[in-house]
N, C-alpha and C positions, 0 to 999 in steps of 0.2 A: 585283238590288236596289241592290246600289254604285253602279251606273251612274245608275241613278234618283235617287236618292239627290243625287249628283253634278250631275247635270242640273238639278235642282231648288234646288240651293244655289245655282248660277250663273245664276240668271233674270238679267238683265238691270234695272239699275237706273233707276228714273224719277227721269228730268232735268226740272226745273223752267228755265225760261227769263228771265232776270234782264231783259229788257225791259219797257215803259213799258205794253206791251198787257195785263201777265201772263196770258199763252197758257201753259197746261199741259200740256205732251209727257208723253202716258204710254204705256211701252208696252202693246201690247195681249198681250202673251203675262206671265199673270199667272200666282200658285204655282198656282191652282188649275186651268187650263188647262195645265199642265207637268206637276202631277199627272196627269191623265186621258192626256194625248197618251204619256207616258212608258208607264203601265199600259197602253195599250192597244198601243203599239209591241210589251211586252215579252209581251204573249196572243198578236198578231198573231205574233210569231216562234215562240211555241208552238207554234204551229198550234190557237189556242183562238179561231178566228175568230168564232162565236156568240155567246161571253165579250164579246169587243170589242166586237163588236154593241151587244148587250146595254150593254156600259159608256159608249162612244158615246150611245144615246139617251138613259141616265141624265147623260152630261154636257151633250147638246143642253136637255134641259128644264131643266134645274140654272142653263143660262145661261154655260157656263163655254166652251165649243165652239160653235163655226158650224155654224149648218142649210145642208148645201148646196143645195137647193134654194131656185133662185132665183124668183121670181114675175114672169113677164113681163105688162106691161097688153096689150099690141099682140096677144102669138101667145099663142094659150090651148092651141093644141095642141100643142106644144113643151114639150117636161120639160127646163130648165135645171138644171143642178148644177156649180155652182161650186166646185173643189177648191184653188183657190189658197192657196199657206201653210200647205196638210194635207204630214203626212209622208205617205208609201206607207200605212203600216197606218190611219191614221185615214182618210185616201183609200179606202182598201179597204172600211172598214167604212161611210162614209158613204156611198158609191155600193149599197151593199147595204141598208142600213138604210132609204135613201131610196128607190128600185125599190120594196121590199118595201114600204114604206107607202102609194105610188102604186099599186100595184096592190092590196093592200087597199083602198083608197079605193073604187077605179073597181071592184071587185067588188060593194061593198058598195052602190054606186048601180044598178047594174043587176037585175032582178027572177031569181029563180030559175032559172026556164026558159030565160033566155037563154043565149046561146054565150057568155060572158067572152072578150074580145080587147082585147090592147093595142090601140090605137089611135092613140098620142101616138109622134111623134119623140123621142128624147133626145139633149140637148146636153149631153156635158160639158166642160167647161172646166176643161184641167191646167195652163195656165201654158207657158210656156218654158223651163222650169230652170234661173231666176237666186237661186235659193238653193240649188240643187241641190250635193253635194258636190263636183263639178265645173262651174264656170259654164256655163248654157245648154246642159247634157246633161243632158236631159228623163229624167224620175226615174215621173212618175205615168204619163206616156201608156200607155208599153210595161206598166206594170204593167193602169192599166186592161185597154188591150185586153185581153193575158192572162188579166184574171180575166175579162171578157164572153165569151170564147170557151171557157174551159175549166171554169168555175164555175157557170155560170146553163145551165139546161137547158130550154129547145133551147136551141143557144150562139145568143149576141148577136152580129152583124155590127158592124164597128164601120170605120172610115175617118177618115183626119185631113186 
C-alpha cells in the first residue's frame, strides 16, 4: 500500500507551454490511471490474476486505461492488441481480458450446433523496452509469450 501510495503522489506534473500557439502538454498518465495500474500491479503480484482482470475492464470502461485492441480497417481477420506503456501486470490482464472478449464475441455469433474455432491471427504489439527498467530490454514480450504458453489452454504459439 506505501508503495502505491508513493507512486501516486509522484504522478508527474502537467506543464503548460508559455508560447504564442498556447498548445497544452498534459501528461497522459493521470491519479486515476496510476490508481488502477498500481492496484492491479499489486493483485498481479498476488497472484489475484481474475481480480486484475476484473479491475482492468472496470478501468477500460471508466475511461481511465487503454483498450488494447486495436481496430484495423484493411485486415479484419487479424486481432491487433496494443500493449505499449502497459506495465507487465496490466499487459497480462489486458491480453487476457481481450482474448476472453474476442472469443466471447465470435461464440456468441456463431449458431449452437456449430464447432466454435478461432479463426483470426493475433498480433500483439510489446514495444522495444524504451521504458523498460533497463533501456531496450524487452519487459512484455518474454512475459507475454509465457503466459500464451503456460496460461491459456491448448497453449498459444507465439514467434516474434
Amino acid at each position: 500500500v506505501l508503495t502505491m501510495v508513493t507512486k501516486v503522489v509522484n504522478i508527474p506534473a502537467v506543464s503548460v507551454s508559455d508560447g504564442l500557439d498556447d498548445d497544452l502538454e498534459v501528461s497522459d498518465y493521470t491519479y486515476e490511471k496510476a490508481v488502477y495500474t498500481e492496484s492491479i500491479n499489486a493483485l498481479h503480484k498476488s497472484g489475484l490474476y481474475e481480480e486484475a482482470d476484473q479491475l482492468y475492464a472496470a478501468g477500460v470502461s471508466n475511461g481511465h486505461l487503454p483498450w488494447a485492441v486495436v481496430q484495423s480497417v484493411t485486415d479484419k481477420k487479424r486481432l491487433r492488441l496494443d500493449l505499449h506503456g502497459m506495465s507487465a501486470a496490466v499487459a497480462h490482464s489486458a491480453v487476457r481480458v481481450s482474448l476472453q472478449k474476442e472469443i466471447m464475441e465470435s461464440s456468441s455469433q456463431s449458431s449452437p450446433d456449430d464447432n466454435i474455432a478461432w479463426d483470426r491471427d493475433v498480433m500483439i504489439i510489446t514495444g522495444r523496452g524504451r521504458r523498460s527498467g533497463e533501456r531496450f530490454r524487452p519487459v512484455l514480450r518474454p512475459e507475454v509469450q509465457r503466459m500464451l504458453t503456460e496460461e491459456f489452454y491448448p497453449p498459444l504459439g507465439s514467434s516474434s
